[in-house]
PDB file of N, CA, C and O in Angstrom, chain B, residues numbered from 101:
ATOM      1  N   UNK B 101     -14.390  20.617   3.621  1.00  0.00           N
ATOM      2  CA  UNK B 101     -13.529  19.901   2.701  1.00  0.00           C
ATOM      3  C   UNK B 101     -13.122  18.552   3.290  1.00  0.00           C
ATOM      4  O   UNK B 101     -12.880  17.620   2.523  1.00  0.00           O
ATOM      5  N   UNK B 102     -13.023  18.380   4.778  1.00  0.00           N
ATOM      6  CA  UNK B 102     -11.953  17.432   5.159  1.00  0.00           C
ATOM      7  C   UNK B 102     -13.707  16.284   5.043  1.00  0.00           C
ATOM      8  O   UNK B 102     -13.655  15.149   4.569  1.00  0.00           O
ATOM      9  N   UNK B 103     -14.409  16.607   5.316  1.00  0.00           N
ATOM     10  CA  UNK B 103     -15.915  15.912   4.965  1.00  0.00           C
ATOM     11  C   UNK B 103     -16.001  14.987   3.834  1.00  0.00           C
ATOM     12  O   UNK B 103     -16.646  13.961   4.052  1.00  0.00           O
ATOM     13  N   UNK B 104     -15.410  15.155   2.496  1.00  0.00           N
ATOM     14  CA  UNK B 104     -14.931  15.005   1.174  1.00  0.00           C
ATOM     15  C   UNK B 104     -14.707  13.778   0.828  1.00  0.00           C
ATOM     16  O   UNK B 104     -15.107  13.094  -0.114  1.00  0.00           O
ATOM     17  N   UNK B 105     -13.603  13.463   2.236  1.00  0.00           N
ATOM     18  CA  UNK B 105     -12.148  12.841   1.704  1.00  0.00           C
ATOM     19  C   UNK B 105     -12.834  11.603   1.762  1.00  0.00           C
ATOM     20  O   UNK B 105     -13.901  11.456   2.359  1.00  0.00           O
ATOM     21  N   UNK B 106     -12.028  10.403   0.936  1.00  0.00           N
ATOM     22  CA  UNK B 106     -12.480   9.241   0.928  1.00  0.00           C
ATOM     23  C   UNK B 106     -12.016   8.506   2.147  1.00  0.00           C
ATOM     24  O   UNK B 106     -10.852   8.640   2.524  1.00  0.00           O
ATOM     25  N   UNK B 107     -13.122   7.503   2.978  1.00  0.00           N
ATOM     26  CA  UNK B 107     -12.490   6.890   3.928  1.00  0.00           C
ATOM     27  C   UNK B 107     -11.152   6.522   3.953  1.00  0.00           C
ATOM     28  O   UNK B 107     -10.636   7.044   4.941  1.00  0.00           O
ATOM     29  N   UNK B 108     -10.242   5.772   3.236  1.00  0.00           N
ATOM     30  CA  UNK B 108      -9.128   5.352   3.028  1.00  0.00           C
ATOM     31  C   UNK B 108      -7.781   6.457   3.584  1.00  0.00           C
ATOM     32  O   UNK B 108      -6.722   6.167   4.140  1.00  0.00           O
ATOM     33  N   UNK B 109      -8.289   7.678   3.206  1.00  0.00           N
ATOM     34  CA  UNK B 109      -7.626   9.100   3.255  1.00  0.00           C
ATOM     35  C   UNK B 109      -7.590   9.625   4.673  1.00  0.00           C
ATOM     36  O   UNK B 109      -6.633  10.210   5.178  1.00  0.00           O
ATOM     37  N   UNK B 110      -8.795   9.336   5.285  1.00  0.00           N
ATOM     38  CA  UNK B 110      -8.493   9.660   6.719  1.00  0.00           C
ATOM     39  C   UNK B 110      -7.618   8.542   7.761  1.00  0.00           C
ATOM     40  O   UNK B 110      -7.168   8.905   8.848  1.00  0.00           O
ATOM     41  N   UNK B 111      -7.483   7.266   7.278  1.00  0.00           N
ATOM     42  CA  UNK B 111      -6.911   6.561   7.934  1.00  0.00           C
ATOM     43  C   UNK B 111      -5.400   7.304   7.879  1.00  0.00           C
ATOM     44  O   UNK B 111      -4.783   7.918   7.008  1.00  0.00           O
ATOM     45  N   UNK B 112      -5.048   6.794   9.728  1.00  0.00           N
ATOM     46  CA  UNK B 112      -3.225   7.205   9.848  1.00  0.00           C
ATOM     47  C   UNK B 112      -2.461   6.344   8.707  1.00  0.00           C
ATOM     48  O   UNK B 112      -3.049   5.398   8.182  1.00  0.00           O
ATOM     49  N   UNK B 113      -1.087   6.703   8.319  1.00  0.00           N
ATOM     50  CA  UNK B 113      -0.449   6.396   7.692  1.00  0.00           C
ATOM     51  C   UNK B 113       0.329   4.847   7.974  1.00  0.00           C
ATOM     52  O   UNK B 113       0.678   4.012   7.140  1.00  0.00           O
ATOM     53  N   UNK B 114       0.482   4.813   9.835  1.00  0.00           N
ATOM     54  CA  UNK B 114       1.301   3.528   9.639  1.00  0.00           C
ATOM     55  C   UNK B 114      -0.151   2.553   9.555  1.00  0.00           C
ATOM     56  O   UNK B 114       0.065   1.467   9.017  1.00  0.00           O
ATOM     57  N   UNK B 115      -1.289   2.726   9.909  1.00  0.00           N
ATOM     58  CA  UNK B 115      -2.667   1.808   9.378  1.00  0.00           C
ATOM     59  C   UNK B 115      -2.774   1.404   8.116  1.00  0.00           C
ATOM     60  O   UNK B 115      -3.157   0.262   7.862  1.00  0.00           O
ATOM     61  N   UNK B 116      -2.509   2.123   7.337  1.00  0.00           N
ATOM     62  CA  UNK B 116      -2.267   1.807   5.639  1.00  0.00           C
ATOM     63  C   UNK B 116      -0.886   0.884   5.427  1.00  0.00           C
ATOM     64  O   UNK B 116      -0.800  -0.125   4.726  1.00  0.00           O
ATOM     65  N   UNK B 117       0.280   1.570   6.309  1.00  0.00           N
ATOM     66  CA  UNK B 117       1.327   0.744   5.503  1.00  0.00           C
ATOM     67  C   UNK B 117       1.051  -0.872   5.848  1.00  0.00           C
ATOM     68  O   UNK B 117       1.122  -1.863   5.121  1.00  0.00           O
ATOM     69  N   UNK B 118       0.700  -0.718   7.287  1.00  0.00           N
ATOM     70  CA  UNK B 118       0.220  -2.209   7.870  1.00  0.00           C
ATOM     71  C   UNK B 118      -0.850  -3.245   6.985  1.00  0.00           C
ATOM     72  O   UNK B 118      -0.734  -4.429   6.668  1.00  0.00           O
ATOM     73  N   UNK B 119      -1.787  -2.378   6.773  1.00  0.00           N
ATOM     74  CA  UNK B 119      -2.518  -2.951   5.481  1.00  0.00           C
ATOM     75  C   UNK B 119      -1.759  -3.488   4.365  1.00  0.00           C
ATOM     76  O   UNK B 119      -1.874  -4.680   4.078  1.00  0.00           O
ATOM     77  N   UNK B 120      -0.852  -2.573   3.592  1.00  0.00           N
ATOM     78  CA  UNK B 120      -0.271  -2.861   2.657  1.00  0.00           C
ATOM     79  C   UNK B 120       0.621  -4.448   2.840  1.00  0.00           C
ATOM     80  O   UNK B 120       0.518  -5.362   2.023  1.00  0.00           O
ATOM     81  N   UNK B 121       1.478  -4.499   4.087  1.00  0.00           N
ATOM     82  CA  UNK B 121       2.802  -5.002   4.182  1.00  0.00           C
ATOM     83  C   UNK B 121       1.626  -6.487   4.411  1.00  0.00           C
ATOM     84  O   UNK B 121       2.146  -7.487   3.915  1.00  0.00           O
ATOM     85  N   UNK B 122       0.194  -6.790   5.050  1.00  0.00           N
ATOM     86  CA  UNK B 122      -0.750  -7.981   5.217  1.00  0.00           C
ATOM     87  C   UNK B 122      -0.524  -8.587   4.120  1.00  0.00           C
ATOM     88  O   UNK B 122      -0.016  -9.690   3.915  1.00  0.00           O
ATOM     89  N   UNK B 123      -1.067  -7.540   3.179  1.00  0.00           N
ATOM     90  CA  UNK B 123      -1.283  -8.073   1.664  1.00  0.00           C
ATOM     91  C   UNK B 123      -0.528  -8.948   0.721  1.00  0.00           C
ATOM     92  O   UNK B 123      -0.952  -9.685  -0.168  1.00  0.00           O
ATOM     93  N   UNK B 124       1.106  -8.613   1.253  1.00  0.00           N
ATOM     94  CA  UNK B 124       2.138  -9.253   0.586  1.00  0.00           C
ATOM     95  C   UNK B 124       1.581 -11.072   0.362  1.00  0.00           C
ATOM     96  O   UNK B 124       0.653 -11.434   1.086  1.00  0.00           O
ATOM     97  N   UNK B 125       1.987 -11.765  -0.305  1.00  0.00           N
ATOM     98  CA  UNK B 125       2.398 -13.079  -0.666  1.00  0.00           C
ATOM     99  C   UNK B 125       2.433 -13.396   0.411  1.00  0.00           C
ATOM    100  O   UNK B 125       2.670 -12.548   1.272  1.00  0.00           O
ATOM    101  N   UNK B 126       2.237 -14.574   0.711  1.00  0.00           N
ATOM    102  CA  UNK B 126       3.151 -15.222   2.108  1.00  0.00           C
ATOM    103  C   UNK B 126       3.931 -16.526   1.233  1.00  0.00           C
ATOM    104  O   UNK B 126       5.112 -16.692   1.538  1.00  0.00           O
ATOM    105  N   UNK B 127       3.456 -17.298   0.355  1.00  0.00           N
ATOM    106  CA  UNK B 127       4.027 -18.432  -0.357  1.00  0.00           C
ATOM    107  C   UNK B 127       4.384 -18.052  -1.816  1.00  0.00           C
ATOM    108  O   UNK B 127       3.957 -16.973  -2.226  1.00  0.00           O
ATOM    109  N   UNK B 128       4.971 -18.669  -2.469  1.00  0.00           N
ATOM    110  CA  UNK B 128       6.192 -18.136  -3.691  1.00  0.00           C
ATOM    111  C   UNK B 128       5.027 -18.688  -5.114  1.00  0.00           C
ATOM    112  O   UNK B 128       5.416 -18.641  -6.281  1.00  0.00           O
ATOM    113  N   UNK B 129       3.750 -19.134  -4.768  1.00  0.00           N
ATOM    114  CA  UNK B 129       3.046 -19.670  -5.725  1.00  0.00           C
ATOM    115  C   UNK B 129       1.629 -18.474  -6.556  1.00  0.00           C
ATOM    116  O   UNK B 129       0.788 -18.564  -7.450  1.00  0.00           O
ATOM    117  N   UNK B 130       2.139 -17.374  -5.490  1.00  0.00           N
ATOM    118  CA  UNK B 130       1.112 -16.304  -5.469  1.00  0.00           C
ATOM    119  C   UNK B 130       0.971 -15.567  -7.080  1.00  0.00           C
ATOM    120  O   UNK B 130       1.954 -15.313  -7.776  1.00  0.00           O
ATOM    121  N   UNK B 131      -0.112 -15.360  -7.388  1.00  0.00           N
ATOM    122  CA  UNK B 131      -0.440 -14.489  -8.227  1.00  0.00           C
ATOM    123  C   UNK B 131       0.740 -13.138  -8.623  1.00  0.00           C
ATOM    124  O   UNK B 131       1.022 -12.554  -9.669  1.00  0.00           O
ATOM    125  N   UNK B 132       1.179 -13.040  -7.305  1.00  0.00           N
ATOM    126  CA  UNK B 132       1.614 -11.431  -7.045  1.00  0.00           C
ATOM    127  C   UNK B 132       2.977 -11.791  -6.269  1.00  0.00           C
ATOM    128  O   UNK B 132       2.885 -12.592  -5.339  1.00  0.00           O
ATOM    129  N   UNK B 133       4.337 -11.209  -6.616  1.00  0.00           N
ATOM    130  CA  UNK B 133       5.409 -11.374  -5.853  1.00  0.00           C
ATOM    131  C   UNK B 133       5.383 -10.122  -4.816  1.00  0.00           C
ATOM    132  O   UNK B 133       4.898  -9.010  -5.027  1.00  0.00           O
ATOM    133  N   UNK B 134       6.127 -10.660  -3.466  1.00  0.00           N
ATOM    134  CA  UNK B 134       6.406  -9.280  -2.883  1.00  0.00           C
ATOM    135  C   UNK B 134       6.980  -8.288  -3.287  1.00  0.00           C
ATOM    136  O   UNK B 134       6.523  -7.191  -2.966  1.00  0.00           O
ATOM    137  N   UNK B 135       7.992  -8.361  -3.998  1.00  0.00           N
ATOM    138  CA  UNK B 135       8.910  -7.439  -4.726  1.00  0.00           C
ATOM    139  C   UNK B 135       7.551  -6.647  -5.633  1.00  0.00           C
ATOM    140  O   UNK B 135       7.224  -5.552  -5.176  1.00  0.00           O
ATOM    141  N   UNK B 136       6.861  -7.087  -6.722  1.00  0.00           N
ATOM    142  CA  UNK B 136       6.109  -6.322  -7.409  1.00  0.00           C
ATOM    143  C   UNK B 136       4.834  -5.855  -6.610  1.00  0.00           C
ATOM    144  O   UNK B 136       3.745  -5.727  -7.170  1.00  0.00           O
ATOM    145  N   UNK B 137       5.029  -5.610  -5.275  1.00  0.00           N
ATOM    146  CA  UNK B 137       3.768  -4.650  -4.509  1.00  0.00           C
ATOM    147  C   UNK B 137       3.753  -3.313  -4.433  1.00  0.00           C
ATOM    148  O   UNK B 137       2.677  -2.716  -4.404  1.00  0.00           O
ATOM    149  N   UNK B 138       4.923  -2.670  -4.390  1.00  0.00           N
ATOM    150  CA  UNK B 138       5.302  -1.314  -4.871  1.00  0.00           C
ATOM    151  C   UNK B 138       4.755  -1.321  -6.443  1.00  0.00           C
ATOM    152  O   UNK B 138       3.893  -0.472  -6.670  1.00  0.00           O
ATOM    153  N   UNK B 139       4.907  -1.650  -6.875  1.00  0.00           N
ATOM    154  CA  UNK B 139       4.650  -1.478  -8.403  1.00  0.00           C
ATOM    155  C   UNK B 139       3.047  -1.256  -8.908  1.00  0.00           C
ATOM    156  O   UNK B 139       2.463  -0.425  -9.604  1.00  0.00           O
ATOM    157  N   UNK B 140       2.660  -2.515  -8.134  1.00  0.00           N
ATOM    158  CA  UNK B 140       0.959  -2.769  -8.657  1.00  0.00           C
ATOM    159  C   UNK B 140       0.227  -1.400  -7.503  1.00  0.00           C
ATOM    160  O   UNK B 140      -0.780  -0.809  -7.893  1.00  0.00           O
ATOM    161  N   UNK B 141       0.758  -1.094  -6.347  1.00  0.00           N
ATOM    162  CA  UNK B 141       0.108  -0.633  -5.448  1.00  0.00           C
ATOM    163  C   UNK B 141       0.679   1.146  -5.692  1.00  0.00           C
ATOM    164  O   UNK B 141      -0.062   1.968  -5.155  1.00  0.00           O
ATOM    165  N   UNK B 142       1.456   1.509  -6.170  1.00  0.00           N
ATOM    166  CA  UNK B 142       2.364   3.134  -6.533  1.00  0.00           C
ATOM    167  C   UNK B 142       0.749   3.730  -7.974  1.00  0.00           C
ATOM    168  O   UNK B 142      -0.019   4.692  -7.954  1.00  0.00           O
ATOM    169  N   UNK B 143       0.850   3.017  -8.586  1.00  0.00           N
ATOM    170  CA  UNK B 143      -0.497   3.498  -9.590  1.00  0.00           C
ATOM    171  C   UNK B 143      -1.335   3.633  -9.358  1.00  0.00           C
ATOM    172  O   UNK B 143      -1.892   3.778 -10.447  1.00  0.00           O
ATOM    173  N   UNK B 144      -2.335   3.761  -8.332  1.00  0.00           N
ATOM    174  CA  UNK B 144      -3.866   3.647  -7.799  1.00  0.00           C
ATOM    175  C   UNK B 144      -3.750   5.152  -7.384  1.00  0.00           C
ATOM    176  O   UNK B 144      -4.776   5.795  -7.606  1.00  0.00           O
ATOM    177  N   UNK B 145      -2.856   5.745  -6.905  1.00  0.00           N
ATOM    178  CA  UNK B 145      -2.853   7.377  -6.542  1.00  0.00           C
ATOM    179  C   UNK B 145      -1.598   8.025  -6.228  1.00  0.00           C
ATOM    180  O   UNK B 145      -0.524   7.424  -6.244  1.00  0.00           O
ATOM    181  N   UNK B 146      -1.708   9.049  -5.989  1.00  0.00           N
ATOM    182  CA  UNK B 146      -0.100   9.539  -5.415  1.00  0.00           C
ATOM    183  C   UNK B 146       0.183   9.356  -4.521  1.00  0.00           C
ATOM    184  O   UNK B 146       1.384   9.372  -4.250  1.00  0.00           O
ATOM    185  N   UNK B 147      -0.855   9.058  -3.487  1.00  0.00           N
ATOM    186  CA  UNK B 147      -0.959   8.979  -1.688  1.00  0.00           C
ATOM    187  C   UNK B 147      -0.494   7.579  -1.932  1.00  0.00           C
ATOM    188  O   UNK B 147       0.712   7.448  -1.725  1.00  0.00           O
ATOM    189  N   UNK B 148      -0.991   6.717  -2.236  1.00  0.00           N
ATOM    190  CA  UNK B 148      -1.118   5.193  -2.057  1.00  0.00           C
ATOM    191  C   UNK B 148       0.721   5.155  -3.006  1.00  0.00           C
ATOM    192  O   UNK B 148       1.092   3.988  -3.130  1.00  0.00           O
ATOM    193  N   UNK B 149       1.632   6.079  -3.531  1.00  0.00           N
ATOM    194  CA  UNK B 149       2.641   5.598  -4.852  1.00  0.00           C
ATOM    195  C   UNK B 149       3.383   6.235  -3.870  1.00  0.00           C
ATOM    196  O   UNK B 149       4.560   5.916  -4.034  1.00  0.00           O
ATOM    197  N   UNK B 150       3.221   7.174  -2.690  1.00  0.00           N
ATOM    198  CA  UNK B 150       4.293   7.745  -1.633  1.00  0.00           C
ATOM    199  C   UNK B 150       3.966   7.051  -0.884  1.00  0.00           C
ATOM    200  O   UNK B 150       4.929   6.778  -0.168  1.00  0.00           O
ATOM    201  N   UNK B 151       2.837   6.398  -0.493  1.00  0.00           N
ATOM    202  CA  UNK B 151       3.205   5.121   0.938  1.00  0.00           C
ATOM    203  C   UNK B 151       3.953   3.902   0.656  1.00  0.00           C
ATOM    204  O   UNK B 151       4.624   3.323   1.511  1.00  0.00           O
ATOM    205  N   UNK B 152       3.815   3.476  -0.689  1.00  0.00           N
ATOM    206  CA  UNK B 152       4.325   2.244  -1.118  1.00  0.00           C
ATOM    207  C   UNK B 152       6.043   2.518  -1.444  1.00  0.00           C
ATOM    208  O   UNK B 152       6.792   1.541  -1.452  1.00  0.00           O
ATOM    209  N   UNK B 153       6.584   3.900  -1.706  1.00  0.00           N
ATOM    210  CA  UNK B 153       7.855   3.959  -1.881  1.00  0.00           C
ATOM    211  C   UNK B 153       8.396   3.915  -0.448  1.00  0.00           C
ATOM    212  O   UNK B 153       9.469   3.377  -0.175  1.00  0.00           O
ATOM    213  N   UNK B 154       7.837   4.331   0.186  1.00  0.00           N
ATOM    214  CA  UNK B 154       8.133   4.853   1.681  1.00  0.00           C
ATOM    215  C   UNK B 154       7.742   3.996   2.901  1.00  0.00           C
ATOM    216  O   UNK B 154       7.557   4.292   4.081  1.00  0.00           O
ATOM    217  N   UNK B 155       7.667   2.630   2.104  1.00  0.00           N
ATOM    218  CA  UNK B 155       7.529   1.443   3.264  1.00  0.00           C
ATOM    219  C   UNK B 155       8.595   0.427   2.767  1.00  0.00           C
ATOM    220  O   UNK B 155       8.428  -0.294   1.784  1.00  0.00           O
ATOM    221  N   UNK B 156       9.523   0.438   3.416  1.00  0.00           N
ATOM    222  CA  UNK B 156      10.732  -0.329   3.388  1.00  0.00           C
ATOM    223  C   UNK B 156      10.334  -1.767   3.266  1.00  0.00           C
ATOM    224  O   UNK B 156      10.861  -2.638   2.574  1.00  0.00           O
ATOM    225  N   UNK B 157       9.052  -1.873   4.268  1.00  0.00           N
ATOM    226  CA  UNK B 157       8.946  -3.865   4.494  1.00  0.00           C
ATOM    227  C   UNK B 157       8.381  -4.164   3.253  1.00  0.00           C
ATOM    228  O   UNK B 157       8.077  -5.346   3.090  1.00  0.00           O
ATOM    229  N   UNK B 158       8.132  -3.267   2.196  1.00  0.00           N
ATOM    230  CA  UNK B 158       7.203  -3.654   1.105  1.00  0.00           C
ATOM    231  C   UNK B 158       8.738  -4.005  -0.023  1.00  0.00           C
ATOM    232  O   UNK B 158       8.472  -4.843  -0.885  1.00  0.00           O
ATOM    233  N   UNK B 159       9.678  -3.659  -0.054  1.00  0.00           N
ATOM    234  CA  UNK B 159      10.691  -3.513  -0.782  1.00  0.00           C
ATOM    235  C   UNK B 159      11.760  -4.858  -0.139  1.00  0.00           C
ATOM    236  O   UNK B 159      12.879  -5.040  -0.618  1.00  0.00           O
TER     237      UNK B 159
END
């Protein structure tokens, strides 16, 4: 089963949040605000909608 899992899934958890928190905006002209990264990033799965509630630097 653990054979299965999608790469993304085996990565550790603070590797993902670190990923996530890269992604943010850095300038205020962005497509995407920091504030709405929880939002766009919580819908893609349940794993990816409990890392994004559960990373403070994303909020």
């Amino acid at each position: 089963v653990e054979a299965h899992k999608a790469p993304t899934r085996r990565l550790p958890l603070d590797f993902i949040q670190e990923i996530f928190v890269a992604c943010l905006p850095t300038h205020w002209n962005c497509a995407m605000s920091a504030s709405e990264a929880p939002v766009i990033l919580g819908p893609v799965c349940s794993s990816w909608r409990s890392i994004s509630l559960s990373t403070p630097r994303l909020w």
